[in-house]
N, C-alpha and C positions, 0 to 999 in steps of 0.2 A: 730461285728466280720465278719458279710459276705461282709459288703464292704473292710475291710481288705485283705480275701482270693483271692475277685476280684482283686484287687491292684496287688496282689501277684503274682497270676495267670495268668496276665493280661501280667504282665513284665516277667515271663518265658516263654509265647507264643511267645511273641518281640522277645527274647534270643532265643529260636527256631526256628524265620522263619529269623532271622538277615542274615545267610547267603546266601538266595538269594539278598538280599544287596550286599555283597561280590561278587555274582555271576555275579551281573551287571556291577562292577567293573575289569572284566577278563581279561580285556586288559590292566591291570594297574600294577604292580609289587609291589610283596605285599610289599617290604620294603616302596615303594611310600603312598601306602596306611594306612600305618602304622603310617608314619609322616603326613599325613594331618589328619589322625583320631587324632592323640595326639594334634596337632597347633589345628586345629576346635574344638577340646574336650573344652581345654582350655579358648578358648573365647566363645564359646555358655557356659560354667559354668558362668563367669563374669560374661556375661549378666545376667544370671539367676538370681546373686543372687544379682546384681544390683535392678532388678525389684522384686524379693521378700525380698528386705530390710536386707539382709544377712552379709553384707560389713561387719557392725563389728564386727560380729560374727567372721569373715573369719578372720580378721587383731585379733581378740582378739587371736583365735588358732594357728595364725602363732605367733607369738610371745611367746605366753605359747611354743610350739613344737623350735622354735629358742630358749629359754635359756633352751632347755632339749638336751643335747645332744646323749643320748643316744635314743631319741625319734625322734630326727631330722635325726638319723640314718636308725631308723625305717621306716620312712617317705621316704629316699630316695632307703631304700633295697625294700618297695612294690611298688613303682615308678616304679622301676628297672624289678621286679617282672612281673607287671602287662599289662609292654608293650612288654615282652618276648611271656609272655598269649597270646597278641593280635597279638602278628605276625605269633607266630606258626598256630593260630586259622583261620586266615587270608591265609596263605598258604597252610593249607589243604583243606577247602574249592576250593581255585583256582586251587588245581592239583588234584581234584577228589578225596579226601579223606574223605567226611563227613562221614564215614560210622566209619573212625577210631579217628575221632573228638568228636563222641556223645560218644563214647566207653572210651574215657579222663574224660568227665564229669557226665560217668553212674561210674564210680569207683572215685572219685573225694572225694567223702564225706568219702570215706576208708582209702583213704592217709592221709586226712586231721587229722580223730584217728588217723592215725600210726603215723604222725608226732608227734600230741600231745602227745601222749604217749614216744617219744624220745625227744622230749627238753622240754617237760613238766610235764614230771613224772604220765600223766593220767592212771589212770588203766584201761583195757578193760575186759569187761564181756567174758566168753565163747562162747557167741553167736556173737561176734564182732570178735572174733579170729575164728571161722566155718567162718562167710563172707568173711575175709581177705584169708582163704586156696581159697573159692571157688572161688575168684574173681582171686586170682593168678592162678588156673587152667584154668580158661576163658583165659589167659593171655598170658601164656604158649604154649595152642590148636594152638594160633596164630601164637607161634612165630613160633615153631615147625613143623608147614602144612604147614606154606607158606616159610621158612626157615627166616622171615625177621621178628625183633624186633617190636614192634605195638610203637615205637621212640615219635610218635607225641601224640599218646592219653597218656603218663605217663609223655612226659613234659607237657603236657599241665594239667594234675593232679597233677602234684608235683610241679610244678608253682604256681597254684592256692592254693595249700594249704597251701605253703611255704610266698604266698601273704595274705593268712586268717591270719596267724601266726605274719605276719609283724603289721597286722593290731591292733591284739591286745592289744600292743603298746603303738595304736594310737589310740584310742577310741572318733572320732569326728564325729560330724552329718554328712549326707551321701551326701550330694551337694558341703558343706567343704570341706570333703576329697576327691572327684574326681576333687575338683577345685586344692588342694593341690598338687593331686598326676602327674597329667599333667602339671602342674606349674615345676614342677622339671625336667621334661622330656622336655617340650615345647623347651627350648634352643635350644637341639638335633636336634630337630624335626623342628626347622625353619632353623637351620645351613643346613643342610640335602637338602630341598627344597631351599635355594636358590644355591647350587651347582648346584642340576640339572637344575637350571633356566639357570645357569651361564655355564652349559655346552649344552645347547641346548633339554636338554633331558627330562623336566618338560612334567607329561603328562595336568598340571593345566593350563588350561588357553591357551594352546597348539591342544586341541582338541575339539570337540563337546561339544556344551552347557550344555544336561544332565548329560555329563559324569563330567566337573565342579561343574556342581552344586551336582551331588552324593556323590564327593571327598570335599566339604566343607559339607555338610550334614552330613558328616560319624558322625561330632561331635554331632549333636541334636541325630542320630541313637544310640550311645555310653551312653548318657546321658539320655533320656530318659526313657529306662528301667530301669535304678538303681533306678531313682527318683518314681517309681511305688513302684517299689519293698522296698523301705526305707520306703515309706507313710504304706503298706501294714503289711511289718514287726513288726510294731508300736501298731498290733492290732488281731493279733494272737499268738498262741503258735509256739516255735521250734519246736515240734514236728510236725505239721500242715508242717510246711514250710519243713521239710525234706519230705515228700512225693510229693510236688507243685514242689519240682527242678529238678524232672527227667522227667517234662513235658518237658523242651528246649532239654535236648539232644534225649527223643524220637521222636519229630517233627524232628529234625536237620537228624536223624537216619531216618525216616520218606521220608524227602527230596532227601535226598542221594541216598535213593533208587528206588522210587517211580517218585521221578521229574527227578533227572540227573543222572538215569540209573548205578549205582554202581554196580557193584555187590556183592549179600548178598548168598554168598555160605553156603552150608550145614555145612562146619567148623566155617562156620560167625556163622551162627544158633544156634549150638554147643558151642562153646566161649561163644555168648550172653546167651546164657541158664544158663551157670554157673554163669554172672555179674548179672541176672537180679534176680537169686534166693540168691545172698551175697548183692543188693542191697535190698530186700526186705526183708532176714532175717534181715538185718541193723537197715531198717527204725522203724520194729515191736519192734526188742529190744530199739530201743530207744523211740518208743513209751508209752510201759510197763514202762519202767524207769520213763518219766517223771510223767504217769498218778501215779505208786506207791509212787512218789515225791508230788505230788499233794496231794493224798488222804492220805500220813502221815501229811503233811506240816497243812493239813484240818482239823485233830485229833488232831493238838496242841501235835505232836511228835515231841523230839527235835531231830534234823537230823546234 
């Protein structure tokens, strides 16, 4: 279990400090970045699963997911999904916004209940409904002080949870599905690149050598962490892992402030104050849940 937690841990530090990645990237336009992160996604996955002997694993679930069409759907709406995530994620980063980036994935795991609970009929506890008021009052302070919508951190929550949603679907080991899910998009994403090639305007291969080799990196950067985090998952509990994932967006929140100078106003303070105490009321009730899940399940109670 504690080399699990490390795994875990390990890839939401990655997810945390990824965006001074991004940051080195600054002169590159995030939609550029976006299609070399899905093309390099794509073939550093191959490779991967070339070298850990995954191939027919890969062609067995493409094929199960090709005669499901209702999961071949699925497959293309978290595609769809997941590179909306990365561009929004990518774009606030580059215009100085990680402050309202971390603030997407400090409430992330609340949309993802609220969705459940609308296209899945999940019931939430009272103490899930308390999180949900106080994270909308967090929400609210913001939009209200500053007169402007927090836009990016609730697509980037409602992306992501609408992407969990897609997923469960699609229930495939986790190198599979990120080879799957840039396979879909890869198309886009080379058509894309070679326009700006074709119009002069490619920053690949156009400029300084690190800045190439950062923009075919993006994909080992992207994959990477998943492949931590899927080893890690494998050997702990949910409940474990709900309090390990608000280590990225507090480093990310961390960054933003501390490294590229953001500013974190007394309304920031304020807002954060009400996300941080509906994400922790959050994580408690679902900890209680599972431990009283556990210790019925233990007693040979039928549940």
């Amino acid at each position: 279990m504690k080399t699990g937690i490390f795994y875990a841990a390990f890839s939401y530090i990655l997810w945390g400090v990824l965006p001074i990645y991004w940051k080195l990237l600054g002169g590159v336009g995030s939609d550029e970045i976006l299609a070399n992160r899905v093309f390099w996604s794509f073939f550093f996955m191959v490779a991967l699963l070339l070298v850990t002997k995954k191939r027919p694993l890969f062609i067995e679930t493409f094929r199960g997911l090709a005669a499901n069409r209702r999961q071949m759907l699925a497959l293309i709406t978290a595609s769809i999904l997941i590179s909306i995530n990365w561009f929004i994620y990518i774009y606030a980063v580059n215009t100085g916004q990680m402050i309202q980036a971390s603030l997407g994935y400090y409430i992330n795991p609340l949309v993802s209940v609220l969705l459940g609970m609308i296209f899945l009929k999940e019931k939430l506890s009272v103490w899930q409904y308390l999180s949900f008021g106080m994270a909308a009052i967090g929400v609210l302070i913001l939009t209200f002080s500053y007169g402007q919508f927090p836009w990016i951190a609730l697509t980037l929550a409602i992306s992501f949870g609408l992407y969990g949603l897609a997923k469960k679907l699609i229930k495939v080991e986790a190198a599979v599905g990120l080879t799957l899910e840039t396979l879909v998009v890869m198309p886009v994403a080379a058509v894309y690149m070679a326009v700006l090639f074709l119009n002069g305007t490619s920053t690949l291969f156009n400029s300084a050598v690190v800045v190439d080799i950062l923009l075919i990196g993006a994909g080992a950067a992207t994959a990477v962490p998943l492949l931590y985090f899927a080893r890690g998952a494998q050997s702990i509990p949910l409940s474990m892992l709900g309090f390990l994932q608000y280590i990225a967006p507090t480093i990310t929140l961390l960054l933003g402030v501390f490294m590229y100078d953001e500013t974190f106003s007394k309304v920031h303070l304020l807002s954060f104050t009400f996300i941080w105490a509906a994400v922790t009321i959050y994580s408690v009730s679902r900890t209680k849940l599972a431990l009283n899940f556990k210790t019925r399940k233990g007693k040979g109670i039928e549940l």
